[in-house]
C-alpha positions as CSV (number, residue, x, y, z in Angstrom):
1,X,0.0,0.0,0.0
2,X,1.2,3.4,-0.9
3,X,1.0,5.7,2.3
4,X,1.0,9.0,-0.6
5,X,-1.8,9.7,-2.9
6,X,-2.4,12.7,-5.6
7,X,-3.0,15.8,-4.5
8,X,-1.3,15.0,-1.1
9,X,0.6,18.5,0.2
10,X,4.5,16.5,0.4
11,X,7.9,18.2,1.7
12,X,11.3,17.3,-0.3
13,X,13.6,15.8,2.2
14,X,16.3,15.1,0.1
15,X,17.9,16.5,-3.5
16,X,18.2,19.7,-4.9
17,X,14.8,20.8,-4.3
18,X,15.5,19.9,-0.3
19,X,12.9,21.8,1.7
20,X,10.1,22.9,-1.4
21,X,6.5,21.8,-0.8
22,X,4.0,21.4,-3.2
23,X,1.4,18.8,-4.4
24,X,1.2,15.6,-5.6
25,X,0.4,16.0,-9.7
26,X,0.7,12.4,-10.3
27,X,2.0,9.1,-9.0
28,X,4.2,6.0,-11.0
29,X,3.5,3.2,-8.5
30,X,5.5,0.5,-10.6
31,X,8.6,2.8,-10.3
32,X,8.4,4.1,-7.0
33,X,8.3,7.8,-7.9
34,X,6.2,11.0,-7.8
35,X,5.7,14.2,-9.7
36,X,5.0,17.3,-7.7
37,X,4.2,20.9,-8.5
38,X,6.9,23.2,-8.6
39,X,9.7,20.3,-8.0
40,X,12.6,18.8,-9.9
41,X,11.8,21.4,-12.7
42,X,14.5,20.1,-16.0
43,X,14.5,21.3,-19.7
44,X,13.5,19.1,-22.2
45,X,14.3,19.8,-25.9
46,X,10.7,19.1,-28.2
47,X,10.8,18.9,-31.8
48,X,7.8,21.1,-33.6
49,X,4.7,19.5,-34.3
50,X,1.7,20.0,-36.3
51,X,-0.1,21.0,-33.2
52,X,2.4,22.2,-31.1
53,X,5.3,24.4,-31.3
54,X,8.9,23.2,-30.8
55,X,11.6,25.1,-28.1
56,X,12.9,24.3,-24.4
57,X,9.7,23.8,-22.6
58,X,10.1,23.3,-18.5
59,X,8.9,20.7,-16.6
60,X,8.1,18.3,-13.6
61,X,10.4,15.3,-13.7
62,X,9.9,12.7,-11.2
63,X,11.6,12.1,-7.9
64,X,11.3,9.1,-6.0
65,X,8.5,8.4,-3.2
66,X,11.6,7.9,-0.1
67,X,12.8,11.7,-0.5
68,X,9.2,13.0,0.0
69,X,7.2,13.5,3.5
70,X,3.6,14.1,3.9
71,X,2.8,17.5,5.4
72,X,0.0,16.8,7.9
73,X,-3.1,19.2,7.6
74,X,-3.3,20.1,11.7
75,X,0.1,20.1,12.6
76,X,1.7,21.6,9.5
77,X,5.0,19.6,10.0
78,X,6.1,16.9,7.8
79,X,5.3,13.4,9.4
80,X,6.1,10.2,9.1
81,X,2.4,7.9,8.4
82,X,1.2,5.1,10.2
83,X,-2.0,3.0,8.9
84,X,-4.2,2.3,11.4
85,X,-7.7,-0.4,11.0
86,X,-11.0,1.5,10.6
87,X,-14.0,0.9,12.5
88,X,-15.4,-0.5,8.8
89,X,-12.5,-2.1,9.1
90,X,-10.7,-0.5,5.8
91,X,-7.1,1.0,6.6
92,X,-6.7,4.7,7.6
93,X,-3.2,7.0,7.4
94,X,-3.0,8.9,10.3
95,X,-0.2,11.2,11.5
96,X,2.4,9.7,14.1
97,X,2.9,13.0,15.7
98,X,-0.6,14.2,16.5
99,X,-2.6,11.4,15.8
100,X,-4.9,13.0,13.2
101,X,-6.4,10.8,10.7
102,X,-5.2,11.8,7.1
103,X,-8.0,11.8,4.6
């Protein structure tokens, strides 16, 4: 189970972008890795198409899921997840530090 989902608010722990925050745009669960807004930001060199235009366009490359932390809504720290059973017995995330289930 992935403890991260989209549009999670995650801290970079680790990497160039060490300290940035932003949200989860999308998630590669088969490599390990997320994109997130504003992160990782690289050049890539596109050839001109019919429909769009060519150039150095900017862009969210992916980083992997271990140098991210979940920022938890009430305490506004990044946190470390723990899954705990639901009454309806599902799984929940909650945070370690306060306790607060993460929705």
């Amino acid at each position: 189970m992935l403890r991260l989902k989209k549009k999670d608010m995650v801290m970079v722990m680790a990497g160039k972008d060490k300290g940035k925050k932003g949200e989860i745009k999308e998630m590669h669960p088969e490599t390990g890795k997320v994109v997130v807004m504003g992160v990782n930001i690289v050049s890539k060199h596109k050839r001109t198409t019919k429909e769009k235009p060519g150039g150095i366009h900017k862009l969210e490359a992916p980083i992997h899921i271990s140098n991210v932390q979940l920022i938890c809504p009430k305490c506004a720290k990044p946190v470390k997840i723990k899954v705990i059973p639901a009454p309806s017995g599902d799984k929940m995330r909650a945070c370690r530090k306060c306790g607060e289930v993460i929705l």
